[in-house]
C-alpha positions as CSV (number, residue, x, y, z in Angstrom):
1,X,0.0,0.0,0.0
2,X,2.7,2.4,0.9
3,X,4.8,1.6,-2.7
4,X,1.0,2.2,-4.0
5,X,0.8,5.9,-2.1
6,X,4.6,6.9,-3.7
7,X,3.6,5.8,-7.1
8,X,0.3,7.9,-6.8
9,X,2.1,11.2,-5.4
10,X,5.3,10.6,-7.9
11,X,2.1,10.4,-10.9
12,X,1.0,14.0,-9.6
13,X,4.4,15.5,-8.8
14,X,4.9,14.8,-12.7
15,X,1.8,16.5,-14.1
16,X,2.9,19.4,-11.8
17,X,6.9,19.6,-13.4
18,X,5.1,18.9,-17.4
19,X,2.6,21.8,-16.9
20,X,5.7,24.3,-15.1
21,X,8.3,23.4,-17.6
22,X,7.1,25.2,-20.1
23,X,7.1,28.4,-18.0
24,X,9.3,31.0,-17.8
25,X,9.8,34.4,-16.0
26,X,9.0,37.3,-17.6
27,X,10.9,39.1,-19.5
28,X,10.8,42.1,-17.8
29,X,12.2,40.1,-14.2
30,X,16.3,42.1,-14.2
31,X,18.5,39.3,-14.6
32,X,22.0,41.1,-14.3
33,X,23.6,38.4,-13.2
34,X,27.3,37.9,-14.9
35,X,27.2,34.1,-16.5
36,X,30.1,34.4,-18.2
37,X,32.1,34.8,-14.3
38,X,30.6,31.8,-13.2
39,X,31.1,29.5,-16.1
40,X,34.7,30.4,-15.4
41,X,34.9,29.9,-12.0
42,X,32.8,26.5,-12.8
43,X,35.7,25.5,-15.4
44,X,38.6,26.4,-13.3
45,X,37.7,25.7,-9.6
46,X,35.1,22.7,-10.2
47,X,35.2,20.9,-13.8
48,X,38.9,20.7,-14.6
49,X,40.3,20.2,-11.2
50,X,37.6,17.7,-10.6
51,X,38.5,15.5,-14.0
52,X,42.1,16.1,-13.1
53,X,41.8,14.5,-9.8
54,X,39.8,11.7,-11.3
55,X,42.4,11.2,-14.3
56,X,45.0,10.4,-11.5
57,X,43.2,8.3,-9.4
58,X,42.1,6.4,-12.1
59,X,45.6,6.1,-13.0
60,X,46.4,4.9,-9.8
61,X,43.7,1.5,-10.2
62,X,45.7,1.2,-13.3
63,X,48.9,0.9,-11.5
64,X,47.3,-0.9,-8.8
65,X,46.1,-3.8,-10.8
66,X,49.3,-4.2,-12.4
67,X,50.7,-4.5,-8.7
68,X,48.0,-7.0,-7.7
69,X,48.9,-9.2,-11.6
70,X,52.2,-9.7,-10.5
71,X,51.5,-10.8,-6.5
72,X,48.3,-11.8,-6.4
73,X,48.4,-11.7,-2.8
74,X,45.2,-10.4,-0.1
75,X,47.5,-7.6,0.2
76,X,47.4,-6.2,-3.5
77,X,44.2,-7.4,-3.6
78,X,43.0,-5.0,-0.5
79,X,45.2,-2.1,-2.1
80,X,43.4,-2.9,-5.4
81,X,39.7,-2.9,-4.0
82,X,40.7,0.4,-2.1
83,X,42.3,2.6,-5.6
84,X,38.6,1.0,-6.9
85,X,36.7,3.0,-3.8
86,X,39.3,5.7,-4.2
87,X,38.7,6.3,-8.1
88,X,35.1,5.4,-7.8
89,X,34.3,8.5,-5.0
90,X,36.4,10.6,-7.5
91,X,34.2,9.6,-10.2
92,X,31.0,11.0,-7.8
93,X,32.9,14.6,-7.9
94,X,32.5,14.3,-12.2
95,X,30.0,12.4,-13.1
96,X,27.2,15.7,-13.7
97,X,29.4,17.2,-15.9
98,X,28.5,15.3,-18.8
99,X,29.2,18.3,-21.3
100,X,31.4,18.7,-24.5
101,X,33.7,15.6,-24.8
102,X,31.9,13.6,-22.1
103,X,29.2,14.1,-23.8
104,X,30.4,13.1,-27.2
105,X,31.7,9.7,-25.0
106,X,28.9,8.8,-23.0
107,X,31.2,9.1,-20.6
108,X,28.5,7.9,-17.5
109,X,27.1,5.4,-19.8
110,X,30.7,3.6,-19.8
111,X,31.4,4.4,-15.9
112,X,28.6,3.9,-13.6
113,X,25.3,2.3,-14.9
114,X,24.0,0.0,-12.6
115,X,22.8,-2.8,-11.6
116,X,25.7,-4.7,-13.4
117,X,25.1,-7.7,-15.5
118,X,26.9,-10.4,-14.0
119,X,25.8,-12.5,-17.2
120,X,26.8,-10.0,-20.0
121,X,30.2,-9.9,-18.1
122,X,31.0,-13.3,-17.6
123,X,29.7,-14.3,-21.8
124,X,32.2,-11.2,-22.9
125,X,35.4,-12.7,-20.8
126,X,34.9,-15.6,-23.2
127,X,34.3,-13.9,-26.6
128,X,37.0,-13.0,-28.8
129,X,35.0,-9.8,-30.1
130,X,33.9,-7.2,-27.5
131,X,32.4,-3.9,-28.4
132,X,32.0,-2.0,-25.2
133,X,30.7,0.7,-26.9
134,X,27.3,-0.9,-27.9
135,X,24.7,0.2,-25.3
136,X,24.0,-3.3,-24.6
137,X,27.6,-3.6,-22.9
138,X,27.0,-0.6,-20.8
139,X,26.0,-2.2,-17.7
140,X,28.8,-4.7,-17.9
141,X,31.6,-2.1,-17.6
142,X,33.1,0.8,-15.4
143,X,33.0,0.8,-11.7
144,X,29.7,-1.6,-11.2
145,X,31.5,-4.1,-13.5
146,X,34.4,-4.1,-10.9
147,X,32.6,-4.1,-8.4
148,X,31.8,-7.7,-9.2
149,X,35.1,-9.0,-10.4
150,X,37.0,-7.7,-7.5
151,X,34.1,-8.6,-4.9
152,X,31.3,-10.4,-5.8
153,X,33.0,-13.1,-8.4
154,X,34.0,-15.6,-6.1
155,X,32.9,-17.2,-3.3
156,X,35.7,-15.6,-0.4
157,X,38.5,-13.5,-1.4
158,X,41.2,-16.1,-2.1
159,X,38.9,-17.7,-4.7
160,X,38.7,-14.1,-5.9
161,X,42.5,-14.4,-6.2
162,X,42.5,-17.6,-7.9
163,X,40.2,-16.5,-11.0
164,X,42.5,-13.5,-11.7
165,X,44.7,-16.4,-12.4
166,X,42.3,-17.2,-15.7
167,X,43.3,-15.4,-18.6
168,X,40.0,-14.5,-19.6
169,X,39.2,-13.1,-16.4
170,X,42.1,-10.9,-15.5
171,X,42.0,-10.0,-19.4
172,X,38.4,-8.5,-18.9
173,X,39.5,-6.6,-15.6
174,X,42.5,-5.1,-17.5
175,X,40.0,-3.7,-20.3
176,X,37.9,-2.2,-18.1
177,X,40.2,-0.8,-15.8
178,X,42.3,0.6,-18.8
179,X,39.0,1.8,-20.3
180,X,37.9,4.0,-17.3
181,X,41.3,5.6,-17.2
182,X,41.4,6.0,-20.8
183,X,37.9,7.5,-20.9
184,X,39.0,10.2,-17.8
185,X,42.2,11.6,-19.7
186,X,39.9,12.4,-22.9
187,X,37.9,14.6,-20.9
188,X,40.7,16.3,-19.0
189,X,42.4,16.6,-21.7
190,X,39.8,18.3,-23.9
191,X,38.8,20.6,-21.2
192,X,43.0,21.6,-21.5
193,X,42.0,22.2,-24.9
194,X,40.0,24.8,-26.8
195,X,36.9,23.6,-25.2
196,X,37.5,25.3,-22.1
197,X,37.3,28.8,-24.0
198,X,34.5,27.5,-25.7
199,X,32.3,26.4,-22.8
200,X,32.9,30.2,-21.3
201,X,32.2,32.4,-24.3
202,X,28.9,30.4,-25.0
203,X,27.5,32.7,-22.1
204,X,24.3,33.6,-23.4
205,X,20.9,32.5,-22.5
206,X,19.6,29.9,-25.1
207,X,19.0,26.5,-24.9
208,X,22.0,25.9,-26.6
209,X,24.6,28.3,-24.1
210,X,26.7,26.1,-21.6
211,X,24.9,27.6,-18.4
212,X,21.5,26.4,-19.9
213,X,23.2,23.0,-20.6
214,X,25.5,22.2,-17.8
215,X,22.8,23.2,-15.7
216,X,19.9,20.8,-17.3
217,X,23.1,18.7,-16.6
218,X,22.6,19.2,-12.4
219,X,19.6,19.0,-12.6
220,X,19.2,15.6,-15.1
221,X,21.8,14.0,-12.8
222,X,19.8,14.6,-9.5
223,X,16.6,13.7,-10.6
224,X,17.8,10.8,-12.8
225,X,21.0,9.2,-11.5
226,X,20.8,10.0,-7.4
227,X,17.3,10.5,-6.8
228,X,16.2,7.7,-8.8
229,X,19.3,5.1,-9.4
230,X,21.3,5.2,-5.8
231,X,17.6,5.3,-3.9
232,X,14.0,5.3,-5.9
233,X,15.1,2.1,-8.0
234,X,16.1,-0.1,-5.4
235,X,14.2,0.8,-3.0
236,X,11.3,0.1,-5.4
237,X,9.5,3.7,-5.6
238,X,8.2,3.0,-9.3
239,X,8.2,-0.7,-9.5
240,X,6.2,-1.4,-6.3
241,X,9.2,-4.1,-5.2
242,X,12.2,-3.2,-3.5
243,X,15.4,-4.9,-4.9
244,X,18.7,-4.6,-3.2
245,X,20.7,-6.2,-5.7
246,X,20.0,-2.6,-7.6
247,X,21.8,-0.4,-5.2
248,X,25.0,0.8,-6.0
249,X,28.2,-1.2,-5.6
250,X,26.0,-4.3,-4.1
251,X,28.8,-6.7,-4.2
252,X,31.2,-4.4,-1.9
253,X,27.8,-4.0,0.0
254,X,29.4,-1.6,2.5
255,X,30.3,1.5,0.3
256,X,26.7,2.6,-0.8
257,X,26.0,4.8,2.0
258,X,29.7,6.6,1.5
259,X,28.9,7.1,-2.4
260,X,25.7,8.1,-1.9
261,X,26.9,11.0,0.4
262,X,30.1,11.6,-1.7
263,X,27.7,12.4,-5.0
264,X,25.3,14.8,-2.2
265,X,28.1,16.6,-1.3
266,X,29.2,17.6,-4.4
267,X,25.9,18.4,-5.4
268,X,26.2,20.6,-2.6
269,X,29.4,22.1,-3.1
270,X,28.6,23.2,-7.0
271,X,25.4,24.5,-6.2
272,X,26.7,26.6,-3.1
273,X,29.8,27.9,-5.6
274,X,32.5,26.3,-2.8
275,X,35.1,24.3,-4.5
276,X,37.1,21.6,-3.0
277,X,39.6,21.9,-5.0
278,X,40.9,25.1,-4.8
279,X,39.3,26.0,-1.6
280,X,37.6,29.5,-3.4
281,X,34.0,30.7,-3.8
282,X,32.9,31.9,-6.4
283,X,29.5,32.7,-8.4
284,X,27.2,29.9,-8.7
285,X,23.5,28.5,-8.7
286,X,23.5,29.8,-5.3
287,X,24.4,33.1,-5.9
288,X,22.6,33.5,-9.0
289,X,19.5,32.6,-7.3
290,X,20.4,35.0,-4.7
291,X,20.9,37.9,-7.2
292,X,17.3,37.1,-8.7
293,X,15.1,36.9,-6.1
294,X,16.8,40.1,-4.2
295,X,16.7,42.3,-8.1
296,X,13.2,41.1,-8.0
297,X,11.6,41.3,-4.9
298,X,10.9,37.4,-4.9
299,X,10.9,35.4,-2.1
300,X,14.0,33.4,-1.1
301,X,14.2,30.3,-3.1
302,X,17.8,29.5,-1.9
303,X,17.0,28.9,1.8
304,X,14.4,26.6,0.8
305,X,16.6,24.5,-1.2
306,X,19.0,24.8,1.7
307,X,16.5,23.6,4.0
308,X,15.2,20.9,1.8
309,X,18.9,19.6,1.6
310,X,19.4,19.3,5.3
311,X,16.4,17.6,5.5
312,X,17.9,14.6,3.2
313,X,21.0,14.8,5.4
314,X,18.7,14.0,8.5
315,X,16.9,11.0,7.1
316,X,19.9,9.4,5.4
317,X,22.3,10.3,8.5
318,X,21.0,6.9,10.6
319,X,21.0,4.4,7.4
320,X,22.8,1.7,7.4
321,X,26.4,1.9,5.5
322,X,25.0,-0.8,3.4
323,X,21.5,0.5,1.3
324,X,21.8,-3.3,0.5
325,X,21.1,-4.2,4.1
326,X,18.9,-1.1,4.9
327,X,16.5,-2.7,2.2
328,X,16.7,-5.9,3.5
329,X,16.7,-5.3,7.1
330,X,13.9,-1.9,6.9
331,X,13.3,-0.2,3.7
332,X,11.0,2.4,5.1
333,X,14.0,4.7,5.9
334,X,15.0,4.8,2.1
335,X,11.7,5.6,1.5
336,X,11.5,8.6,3.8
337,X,15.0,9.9,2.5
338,X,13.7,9.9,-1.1
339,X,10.8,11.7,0.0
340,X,13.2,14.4,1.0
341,X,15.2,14.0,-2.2
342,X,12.4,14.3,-4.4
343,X,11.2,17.6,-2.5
344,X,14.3,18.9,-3.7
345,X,13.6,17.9,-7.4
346,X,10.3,20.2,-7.2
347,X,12.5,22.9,-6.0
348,X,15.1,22.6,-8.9
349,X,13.1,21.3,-11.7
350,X,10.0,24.1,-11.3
351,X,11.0,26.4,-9.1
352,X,14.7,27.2,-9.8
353,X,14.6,26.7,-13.5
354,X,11.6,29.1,-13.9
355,X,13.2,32.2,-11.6
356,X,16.7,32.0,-14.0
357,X,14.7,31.5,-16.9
358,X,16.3,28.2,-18.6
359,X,13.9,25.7,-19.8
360,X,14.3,21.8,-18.9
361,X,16.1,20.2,-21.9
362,X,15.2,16.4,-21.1
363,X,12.1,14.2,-20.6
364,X,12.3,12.2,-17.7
365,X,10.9,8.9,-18.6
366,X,10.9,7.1,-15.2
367,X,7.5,7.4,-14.7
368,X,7.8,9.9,-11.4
C-alpha cells in the first residue's frame, strides 16, 4: 500500500513539473547576473580540477592492478579494491558534468550504470569480439562491472585471487580498468583544450549556451542518476518491489552509503559555488539565485533549497552503511529519504529553472 501511495504522489508531482516546464519568467524580471564569471569559476575551480583528480586516481587503479597481476596476494588485492573505492568517489565529484567531450563519449554510460550484468560480463570474458561501446555492454563495464570482479565473483577473497589467475578473467578486468582511465584523460584533456574557451564564451541565454546545458546537466543527474538510481530504484518507488541487488556497488555491499553521500556533497558544493579543489568561492546557482530573487523582490528560493537539503541529510544520517542491508533489514528509511530528495527535485526542476529562466532540456521517462 505504501509503494502504492509513492507511485500515486510521484504520478501528480509529474503533471505538476510537465505543466511548469514550459514556464518561464517574464521578460521584464532584471536578470543582471554575470554568467560568463561563473562559467569560469565553474571550469577552473570545479570541472577541470575535478577530471584532473579523477584522471590520477584512475591512473592509480591502473597501477594498482598491475601491482596486484604480479603478486596476487590479499594484500594487492585489499590495495586494489581500495584505488577502486578511491577512483570510484572521484568519479561521484564528475559524473554531472556530462558536457562537450563527455558528452560526445557517454562518458557515465561507460562508468557507472548499474545494476551490473553479472551474465553479460562473464559471456564477454569468453568472446573474442567485445564492443564495449554498444549500449548493450553498458552495464557490464566501469565501476559496477568491478565491483563484481573484485568482490562479488567468487565465493571468499582467495577464490577471488584464484580466478585473476584465468586469462579470460584478468583480461576483462584489464580492459575495463584501462578503459575508465582511458575515458577520464579524454575529458581532461579536452577541457586543457580549446573547449575550455568555448564552454565560457557560450554565455548567453539559449538553450544551446553552456549555463542552460550544464545546468539541465545538475539537474538531469539529481533527478535521474541519485534520486532515482542510488535510492527510488532499489528501494522500489516505481516498480512497487524493493530490490537490493540494484543499489549501488551491491557486491562491496558496504560502500553505498559513502557514495551516496560523496555524490550529495558535491551536489552541494557546486550549487553553493565552494570548490574543494581550490578551496575559493565563487559565483554559482546559489548566488545566482540570490541575485534574482533580491533584483526582483521574490521570495528566497535558496533557503528553501538549503532547507530541503538538510532535510535529506537527516533522514539518510542513521541508514545503514550498506543501502543493500537497509532494504533488507527496513526499507521504510530509504523511503522517507527519497521523499526528501524528491522535495528537492520540485524545488530545482519548477522552481529554480523558472526564476533563472532556462527551460528543462530532457524528458524524464521514469514514470515519477
Amino acid at each position: 500500500m505504501k509503494n502504492t501511495v509513492h507511485i500515486v504522489i510521484c504520478l501528480l508531482v509529474s503533471v505538476l513539473i510537465i505543466s511548469s516546464c514550459d514556464r518561464t519568467s517574464s521578460n521584464d524580471d532584471i536578470d543582471n547576473f554575470d554568467r560568463a564569471a561563473m562559467l569560469q569559476f565553474w571550469a577552473t575551480d570545479f570541472i577541470i580540477p575535478a577530471f584532473e583528480d579523477y584522471r590520477n586516481k584512475t591512473a592509480s587503479l591502473v597501477s594498482n592492478y598491475e601491482n596486484f597481476l604480479n603478486t596476487k596476494d590479499e594484500a594487492s588485492l585489499a590495495a586494489l579494491r581500495k584505488a577502486w573505492l578511491t577512483a570510484y568517489k572521484a568519479w561521484q565529484a564528475v559524473a554531472f558534468y556530462e558536457i562537450g567531450k563527455a558528452e560526445e563519449l557517454g562518458l557515465r554510460n561507460k562508468t557507472n550504470i548499474f545494476p551490473t550484468s553479472v551474465i553479460e560480463i562473464e559471456a564477454n570474458m569468453n568472446s573474442a569480439d567485445v564492443n564495449l561501446d554498444l549500449p548493450s555492454n553498458f552495464d557490464a563495464q566501469g565501476f559496477p562491472a568491478l565491483d563484481y570482479l573484485l568482490y562479488g565473483a567468487a565465493s571468499d577473497d582467495q577464490a577471488i585471487i584464484d580466478r585473476f589467475s584465468d586469462e579470460n578473467f584478468s583480461s576483462y578486468a584489464n580492459i575495463l580498468i584501462s578503459r575508465i582511465h582511458q575515458l577520464a584523460n579524454l575529458v581532461y584533456e579536452d577541457w586543457n583544450g580549446p573547449f575550455m574557451s568555448t564552454f565560457i564564451t557560450n554565455d548567453g541565454s539559449s538553450g544551446t549556451a553552456s549555463t542552460d546545458k550544464l545546468v539541465n546537466d545538475f539537474l538531469f543527474y539529481y533527478e535521474r542518476f541519485f534520486r532515482a538510481g542510488k535510492v527510488g530504484i532499489p528501494a522500489g518507488i516505481f516498480s512497487g518491489t524493493s530490490s537490493s541487488g540494484k543499489v549501488e556497488a551491491p557486491f562491496s555491499s558496504t560502500h553505498t552509503k559513502e557514495l551516496f553521500l560523496d555524490a550529495f556533497q558535491n551536489l552541494a558544493n557546486f550549487y553553493a559555488g565552494n570548490s574543494p579543489y581550490t578551496n575559493n568561492s565563487g559565483p554559482s546557482l546559489k548566488s545566482y539565485i540570490i541575485e534574482i530573487t533580491s533584483q526582483n523582490d521574490f521570495e528566497s528560493l535558496d533557503q528553501k533549497i538549503v532547507d530541503q537539503w538538510a532535510m535529506v541529510s537527516a533522514e539518510v544520517a542513521p541508514l545503514n552503511p550498506s543501502f543493500k542491508f537497509q532494504i533488507e533489514e527496513d526499507n521504510s528509511p530509504l523511503l522517507k529519504a527519497y521523499d526528501e530528495i524528491q522535495k528537492g527535485v520540485i524545488l530545482l526542476k519548477v522552481d529554480m529553472m523558472q526564476l533563472l529562466n532556462i527551460r528543462v532540456d530532457y524528458v524524464d521517462a521514469d514514470g515519477d
